[in-house]
N, C-alpha and C positions, 0 to 999 in steps of 0.2 A: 504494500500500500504506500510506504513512504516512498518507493522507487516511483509510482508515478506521480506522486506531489513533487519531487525534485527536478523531473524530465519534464510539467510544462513550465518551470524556474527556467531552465534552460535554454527551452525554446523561446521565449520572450526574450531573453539577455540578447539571444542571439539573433532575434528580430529587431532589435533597437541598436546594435551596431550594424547590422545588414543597412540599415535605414540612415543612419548618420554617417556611412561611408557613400552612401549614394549624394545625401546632401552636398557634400564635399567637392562631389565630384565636377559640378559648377562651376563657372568661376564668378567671381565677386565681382557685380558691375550695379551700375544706379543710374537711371534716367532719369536726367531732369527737365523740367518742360518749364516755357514760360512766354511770354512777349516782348516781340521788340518794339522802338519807340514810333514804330508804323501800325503799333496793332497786331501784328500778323503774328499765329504763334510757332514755334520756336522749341528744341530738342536737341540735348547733346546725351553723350553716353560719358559717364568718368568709371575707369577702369579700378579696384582696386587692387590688385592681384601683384606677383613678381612675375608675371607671364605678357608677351604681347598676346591680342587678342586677335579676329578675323570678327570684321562687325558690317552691319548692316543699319540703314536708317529708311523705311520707305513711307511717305509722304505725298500726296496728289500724285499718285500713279507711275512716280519714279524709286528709282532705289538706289541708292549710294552705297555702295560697299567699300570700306575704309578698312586697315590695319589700324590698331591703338595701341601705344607702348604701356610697357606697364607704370601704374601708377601716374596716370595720365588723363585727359580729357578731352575729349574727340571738339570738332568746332562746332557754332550751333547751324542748323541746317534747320532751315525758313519754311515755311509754307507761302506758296503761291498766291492764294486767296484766306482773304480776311473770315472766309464761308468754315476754315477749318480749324481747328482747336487741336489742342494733347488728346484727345482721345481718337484721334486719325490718325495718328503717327502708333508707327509698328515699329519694334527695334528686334537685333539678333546680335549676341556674342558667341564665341568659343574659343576655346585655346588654337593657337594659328598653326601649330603644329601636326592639327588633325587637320588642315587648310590648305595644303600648300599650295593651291592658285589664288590665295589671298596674298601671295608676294609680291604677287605683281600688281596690288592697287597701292597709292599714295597711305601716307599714316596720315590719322583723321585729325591730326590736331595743327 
């Protein structure tokens, strides 16, 4: 009896490292959104990480794909029309490493 009171201890312990090793596996980035002195709004990405990133910003139907070094902050990237706000804008990171034809875009900052 106490053998299987121990065995679902175990399995939990070992579901909550499974789990925090997955977290991990992200990298640490933050989008900030805001307006510029035209109104129009406005998104950058700042990296936290010691890694460069392969990043993405897509915005009115274009997409910008930038490299971001680490510990860095990409530039801000505008919206066309005044019609669209931070919740139109879509961002993407990942480590550049799994990327490599993100070598050949510009860094974003």
């Amino acid at each position: 009896m106490a053998i299987k009171k121990y065995k679902h201890i175990v399995l939990l312990l070992f579901a909550f490292m499974l789990v925090s090793f997955i977290v991990q596996a992200k990298p640490k980035t933050k989008t900030l959104h805001g307006h510029n002195l035209n109104g129009f709004a406005r998104a950058k990405i700042k990296n936290e990480t010691i890694k460069d990133l392969a990043c993405w910003v897509a915005i009115d139907g274009h997409k910008y794909k930038f490299r971001l070094p680490a510990y860095s902050e990409s530039k801000w990237f505008t919206a066309k029309n005044k019609n669209f706000s931070y919740a139109h804008f879509s961002s993407w990171c990942d480590y550049l490493e799994f990327y490599p034809n993100y070598q050949q875009y510009t860094r974003g900052n």
